[in-house]
N, C-alpha and C positions, 0 to 999 in steps of 0.2 A: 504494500500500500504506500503510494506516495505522499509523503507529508513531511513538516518543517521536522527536525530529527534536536536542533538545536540553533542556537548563535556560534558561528565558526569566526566571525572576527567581526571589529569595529575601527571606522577610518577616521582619523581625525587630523584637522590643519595642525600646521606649523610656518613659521615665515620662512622664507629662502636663509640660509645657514642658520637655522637653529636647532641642529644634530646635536652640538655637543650640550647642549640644554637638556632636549631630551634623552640623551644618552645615561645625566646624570641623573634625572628624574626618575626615570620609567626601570632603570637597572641600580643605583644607588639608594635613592627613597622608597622606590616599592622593591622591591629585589626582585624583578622582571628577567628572566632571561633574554638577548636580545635574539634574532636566529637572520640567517640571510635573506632579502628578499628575492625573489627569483631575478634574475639579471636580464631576464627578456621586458621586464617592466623597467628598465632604467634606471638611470638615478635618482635621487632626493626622496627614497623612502626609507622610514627603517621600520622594521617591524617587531614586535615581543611576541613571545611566549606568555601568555597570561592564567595558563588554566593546562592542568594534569590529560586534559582530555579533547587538547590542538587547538582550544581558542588563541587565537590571538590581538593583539591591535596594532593597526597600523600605521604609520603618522605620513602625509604628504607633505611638501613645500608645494606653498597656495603663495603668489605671488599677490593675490588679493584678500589677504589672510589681516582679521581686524576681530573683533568681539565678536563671542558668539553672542546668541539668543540668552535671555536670563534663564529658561528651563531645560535649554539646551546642553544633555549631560547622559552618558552611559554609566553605567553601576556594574562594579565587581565584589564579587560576595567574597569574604574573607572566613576565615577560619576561629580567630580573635581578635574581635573589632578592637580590644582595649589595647593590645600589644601594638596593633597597626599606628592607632594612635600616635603611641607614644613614639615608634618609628618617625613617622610622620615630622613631630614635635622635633625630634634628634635631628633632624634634616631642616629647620626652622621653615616648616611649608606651615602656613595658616590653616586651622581647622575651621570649617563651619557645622554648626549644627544645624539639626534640619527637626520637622515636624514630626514626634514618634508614631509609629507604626508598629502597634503589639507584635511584640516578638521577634519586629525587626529594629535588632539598634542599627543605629547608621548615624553617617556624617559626612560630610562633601569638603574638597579641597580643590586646588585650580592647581595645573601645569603650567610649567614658567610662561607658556603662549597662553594663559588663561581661562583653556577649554577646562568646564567644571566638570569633575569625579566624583559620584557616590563610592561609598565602600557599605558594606551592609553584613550582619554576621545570621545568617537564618535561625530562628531558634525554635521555626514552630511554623502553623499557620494562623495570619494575619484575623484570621474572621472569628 
């Protein structure tokens, strides 16, 4: 039966040279593995390992790359939201907190280009 099976990646801007921003970000603040993009798609992408089970994200150079949308934001579920945190914190990235959702903590932070991050720790269903 044909059906969505899952989310295999999420693409998000960057400005023209800001690899080694996101290099530090996505692999030093979150401990992302970085892996190769394929080399028939060119230059100015890089891509992470984000997930045990081949999610990835992947960042472009948007030469017309400015603020996102205020709601404009993908969410990665974490294992310990409080550990992340405080990662987070160690890397001096701003937390925000956001609106609770029974049984899901979470908290948002932005990438040095802006684009806003949920993290969320599952603990249950929401309803």
């Amino acid at each position: 039966m044909a059906g969505v099976a899952r989310v295999q990646h999420v693409s998000i801007p960057m400005p023209p040279r800001g690899h080694a921003a996101a290099r530090s970000f996505f692999t030093a603040a979150l401990g992302l593995e970085e892996k190769a993009a394929p080399a028939s798609l060119g230059s100015g992408l890089i891509w992470f390992q984000a997930g045990s089970e081949g999610q990835e994200i992947h960042l472009y150079e948007d030469e017309r790359f400015g603020e996102s949308s205020p709601g404009q934001h993908f969410c990665l579920e974490v294992d310990d939201l409080a550990a992340l945190r405080r990662r987070l914190e160690t890397h001096g990235l701003n937390i925000e907190e956001a609106v609770a959702i029974p049984n899901r903590p979470r908290c948002f932070t932005r990438d040095p280009f802006g684009n806003l991050i949920e993290f969320t720790q599952i603990l249950g269903d929401y309803s």
